[in-house]
C-alpha positions as semicolon CSV with decimal commas, in nm:
position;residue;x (nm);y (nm);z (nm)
1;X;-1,167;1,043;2,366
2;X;-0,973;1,223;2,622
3;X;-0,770;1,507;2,565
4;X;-0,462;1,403;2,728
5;X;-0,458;1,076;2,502
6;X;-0,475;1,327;2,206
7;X;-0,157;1,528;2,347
8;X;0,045;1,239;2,399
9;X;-0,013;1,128;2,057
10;X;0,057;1,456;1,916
11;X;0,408;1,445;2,106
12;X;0,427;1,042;1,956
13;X;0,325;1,157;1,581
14;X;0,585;1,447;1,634
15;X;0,860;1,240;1,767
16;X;0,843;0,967;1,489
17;X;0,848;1,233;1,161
18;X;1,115;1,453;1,318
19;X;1,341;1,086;1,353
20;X;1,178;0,851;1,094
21;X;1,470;0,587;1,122
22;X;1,339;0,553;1,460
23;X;1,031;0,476;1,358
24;X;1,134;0,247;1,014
25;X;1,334;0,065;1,354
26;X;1,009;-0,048;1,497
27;X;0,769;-0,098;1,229
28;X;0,745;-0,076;0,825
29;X;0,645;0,234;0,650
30;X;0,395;0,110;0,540
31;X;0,197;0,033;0,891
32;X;0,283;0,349;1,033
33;X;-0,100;0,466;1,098
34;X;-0,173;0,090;1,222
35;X;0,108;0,202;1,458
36;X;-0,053;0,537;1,577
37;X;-0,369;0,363;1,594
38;X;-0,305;0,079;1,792
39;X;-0,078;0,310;2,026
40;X;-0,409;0,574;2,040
41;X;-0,644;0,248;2,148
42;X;-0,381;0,132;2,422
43;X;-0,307;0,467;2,535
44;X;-0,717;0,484;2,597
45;X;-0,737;0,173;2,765
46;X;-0,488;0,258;2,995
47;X;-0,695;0,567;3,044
48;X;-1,011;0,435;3,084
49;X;-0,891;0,182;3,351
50;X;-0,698;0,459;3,560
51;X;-0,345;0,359;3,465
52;X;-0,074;0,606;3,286
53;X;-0,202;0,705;2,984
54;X;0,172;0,679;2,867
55;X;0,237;0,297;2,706
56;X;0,466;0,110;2,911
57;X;0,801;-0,050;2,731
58;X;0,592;-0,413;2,744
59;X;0,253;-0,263;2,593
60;X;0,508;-0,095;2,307
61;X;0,684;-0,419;2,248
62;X;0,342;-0,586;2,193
63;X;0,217;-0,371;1,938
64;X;0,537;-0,390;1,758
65;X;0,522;-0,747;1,766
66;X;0,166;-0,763;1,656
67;X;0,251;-0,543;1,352
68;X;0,594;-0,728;1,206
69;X;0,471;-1,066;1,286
70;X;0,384;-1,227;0,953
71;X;0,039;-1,411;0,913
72;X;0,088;-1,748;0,854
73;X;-0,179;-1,810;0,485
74;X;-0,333;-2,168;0,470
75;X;-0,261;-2,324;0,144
76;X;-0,414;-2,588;-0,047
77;X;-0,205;-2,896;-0,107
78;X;-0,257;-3,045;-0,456
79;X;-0,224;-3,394;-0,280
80;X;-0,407;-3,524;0,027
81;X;-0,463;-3,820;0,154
82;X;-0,830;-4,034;0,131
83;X;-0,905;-4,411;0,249
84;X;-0,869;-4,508;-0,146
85;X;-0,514;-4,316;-0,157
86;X;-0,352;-3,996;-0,226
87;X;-0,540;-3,795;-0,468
88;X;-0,479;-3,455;-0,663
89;X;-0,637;-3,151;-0,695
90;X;-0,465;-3,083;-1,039
């Protein structure tokens, strides 16, 4: 891991628990590591391919995205239909 990566998140991890509301404005409490983790792997990528280790406002967005977006669960419905009819699970 590069150093640099690990100062910027230092100044990120800082930032966000001096001004939690800003923070609680991007992402719920309770995927605030997920948050410093996905910003840590980004921040290296950027790295390793020679960009600015900083994230860029798009790569930020993303990640915040990523996090709030709710996963869609596949459920079971007690009916479906077969070539003799609906039929139930129940």
């Amino acid at each position: 891991m590069s150093v640099d990566v690990e100062i910027y998140m230092t100044g990120i991890i800082k930032f966000f628990r001096q001004n939690p509301k800003d923070l609680l404005s991007l992402v719920p409490k309770d995927k605030e590591e997920e948050f410093y983790s996905k910003i840590r792997q980004t921040a290296f990528e950027n790295f390793e391919n020679g960009k600015e280790i900083t994230l860029t406002q798009l790569q930020l967005l993303e990640i915040c995205k990523e996090l709030n977006t709710v996963k869609k669960i596949e459920t079971i419905a007690p009916f479906f239909e077969t070539k003799f009819g609906k039929i139930c699970l129940n």
